[in-house]
C-alpha positions as CSV (number, residue, x, y, z in Angstrom):
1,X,18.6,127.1,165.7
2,X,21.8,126.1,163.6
3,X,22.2,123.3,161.3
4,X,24.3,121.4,163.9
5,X,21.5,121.7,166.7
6,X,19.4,119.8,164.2
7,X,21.9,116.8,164.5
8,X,20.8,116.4,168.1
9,X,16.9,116.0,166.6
10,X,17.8,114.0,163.8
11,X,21.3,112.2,164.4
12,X,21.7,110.9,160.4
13,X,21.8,115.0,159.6
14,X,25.8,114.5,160.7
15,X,26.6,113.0,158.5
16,X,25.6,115.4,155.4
17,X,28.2,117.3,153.7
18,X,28.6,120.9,153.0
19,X,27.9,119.4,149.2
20,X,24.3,117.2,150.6
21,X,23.1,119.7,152.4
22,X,23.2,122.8,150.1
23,X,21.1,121.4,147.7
24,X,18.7,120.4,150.2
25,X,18.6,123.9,150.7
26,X,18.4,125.9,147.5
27,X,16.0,123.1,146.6
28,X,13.5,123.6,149.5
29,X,13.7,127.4,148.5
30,X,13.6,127.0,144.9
31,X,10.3,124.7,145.1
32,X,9.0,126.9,148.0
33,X,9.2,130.0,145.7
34,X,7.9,128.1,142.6
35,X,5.4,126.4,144.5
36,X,4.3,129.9,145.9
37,X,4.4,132.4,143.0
38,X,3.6,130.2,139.9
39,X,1.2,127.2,141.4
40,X,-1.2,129.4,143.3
41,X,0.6,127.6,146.7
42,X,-1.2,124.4,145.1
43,X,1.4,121.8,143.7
44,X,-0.5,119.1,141.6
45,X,0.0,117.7,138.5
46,X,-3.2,119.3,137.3
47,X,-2.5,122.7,138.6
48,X,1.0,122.1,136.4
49,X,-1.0,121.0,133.0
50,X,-3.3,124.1,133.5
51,X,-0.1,126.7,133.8
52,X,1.4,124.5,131.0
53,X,-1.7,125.2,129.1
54,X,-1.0,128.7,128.1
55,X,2.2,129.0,126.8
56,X,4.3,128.2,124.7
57,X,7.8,125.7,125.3
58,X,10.7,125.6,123.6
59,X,12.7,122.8,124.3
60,X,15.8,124.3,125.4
61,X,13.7,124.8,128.7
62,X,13.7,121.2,129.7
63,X,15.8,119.6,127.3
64,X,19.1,119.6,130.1
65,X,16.6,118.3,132.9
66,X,15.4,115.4,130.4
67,X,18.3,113.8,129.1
68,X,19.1,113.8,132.5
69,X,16.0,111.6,133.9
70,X,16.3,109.4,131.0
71,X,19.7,108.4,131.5
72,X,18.6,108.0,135.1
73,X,15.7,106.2,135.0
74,X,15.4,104.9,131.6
75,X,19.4,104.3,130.4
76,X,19.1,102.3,127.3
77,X,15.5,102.5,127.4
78,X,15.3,99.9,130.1
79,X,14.2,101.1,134.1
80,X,16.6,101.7,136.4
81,X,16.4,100.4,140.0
82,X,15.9,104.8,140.9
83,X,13.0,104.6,139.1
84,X,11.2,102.4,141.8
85,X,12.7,105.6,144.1
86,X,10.4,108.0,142.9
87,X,7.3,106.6,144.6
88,X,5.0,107.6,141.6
89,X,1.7,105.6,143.4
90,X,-0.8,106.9,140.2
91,X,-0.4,104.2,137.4
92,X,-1.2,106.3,134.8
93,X,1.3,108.9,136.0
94,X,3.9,106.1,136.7
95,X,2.8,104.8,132.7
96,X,3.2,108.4,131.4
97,X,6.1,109.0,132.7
98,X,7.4,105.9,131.8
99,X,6.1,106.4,128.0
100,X,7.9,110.0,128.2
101,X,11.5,108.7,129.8
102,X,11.7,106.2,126.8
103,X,11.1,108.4,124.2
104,X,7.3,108.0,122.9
105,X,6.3,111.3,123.9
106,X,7.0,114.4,121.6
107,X,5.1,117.2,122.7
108,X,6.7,120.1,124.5
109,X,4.1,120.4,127.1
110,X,4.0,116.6,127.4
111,X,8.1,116.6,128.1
112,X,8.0,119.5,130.4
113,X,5.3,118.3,132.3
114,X,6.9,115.0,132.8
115,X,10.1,116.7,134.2
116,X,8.1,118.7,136.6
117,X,6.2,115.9,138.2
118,X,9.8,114.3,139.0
119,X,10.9,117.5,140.2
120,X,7.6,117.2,142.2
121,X,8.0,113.7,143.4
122,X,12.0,114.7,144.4
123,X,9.6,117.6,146.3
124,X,7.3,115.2,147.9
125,X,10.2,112.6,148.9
126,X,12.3,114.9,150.5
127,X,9.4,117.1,152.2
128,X,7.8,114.0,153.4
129,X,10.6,111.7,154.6
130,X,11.2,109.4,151.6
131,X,14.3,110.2,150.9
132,X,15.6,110.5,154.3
133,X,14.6,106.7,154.8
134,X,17.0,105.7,152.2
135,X,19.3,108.7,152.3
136,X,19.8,111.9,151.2
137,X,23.1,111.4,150.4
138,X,24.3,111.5,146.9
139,X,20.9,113.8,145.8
140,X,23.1,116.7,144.6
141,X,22.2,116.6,141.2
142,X,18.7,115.5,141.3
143,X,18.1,118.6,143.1
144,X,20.4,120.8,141.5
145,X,18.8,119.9,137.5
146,X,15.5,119.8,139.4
147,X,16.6,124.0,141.0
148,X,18.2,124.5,137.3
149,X,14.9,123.3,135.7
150,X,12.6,125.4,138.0
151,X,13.9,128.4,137.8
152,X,13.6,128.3,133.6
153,X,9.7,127.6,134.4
154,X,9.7,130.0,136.6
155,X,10.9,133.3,134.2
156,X,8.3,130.8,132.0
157,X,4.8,130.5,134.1
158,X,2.9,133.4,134.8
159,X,2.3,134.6,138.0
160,X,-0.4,132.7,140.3
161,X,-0.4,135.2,143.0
């Protein structure tokens, strides 16, 4: 099946760019891979803090990926309407995350975890219809820092597998 056959299943597909739709693509892959190798094919925040657990960070990992949610969902230290967009339904995920994006967190591990679980809620959004209900349009560089920040965790993480 080609990507244009899809159209015919899913109608809003035509209307993605060569520029949406490839990182929808290395994305899917990326996570897939990550997801696979590094998280014993079992994405979860906990199954993140445990392979955070055993090494060491060093900031440059992250520190791109970061900035970058803070000025999206925190510019100023005040939320952003995206920040609704990530559908975080735990409150104290939504309230860590929140503390993280406006600066009161410190730690490493704390930071990087915090820029995973939005990298897993772009996963869960885009793998489960979210962010087709409001558009995928304009993602390209959620999912490309999100690609960027996984592949540093994954020369990082040991293997699961």
């Amino acid at each position: 099946m080609e990507f244009f056959e899809l159209t015919e299943i899913a109608p809003e597909l035509a209307g993605l760019s060569d520029a949406d739709r490839k990182p929808i693509e290395l994305f899917t892959l990326t996570w897939s891979i990550f997801e696979c190798k590094k998280l014993d094919r079992d994405a979860s925040i906990p199954k993140m803090e445990e392979k955070l657990a055993g090494i060491e960070i060093d900031n440059i990992i992250f520190e791109e990926a970061l900035n970058y949610f803070k000025q999206r969902y925190f510019p100023d230290g005040q939320e952003s309407y995206h920040f609704e967009g990530l559908n975080i339904r735990q409150s104290k995920v939504k309230a860590r995350v929140e503390s993280a994006l406006c600066g009161q967190a410190t730690d490493p591990k704390e930071l990087l975890l915090i820029c995973l679980i939005i990298v897993y809620r772009f996963r869960n959004n885009l793998f489960h219809g979210e962010k087709w209900v409001y558009g995928v349009k304009g993602q390209q560089e959620n999912l490309l820092i999100s690609v960027n920040l996984l592949e540093r965790c994954m020369r990082l993480f040991p293997d699961g597998i």
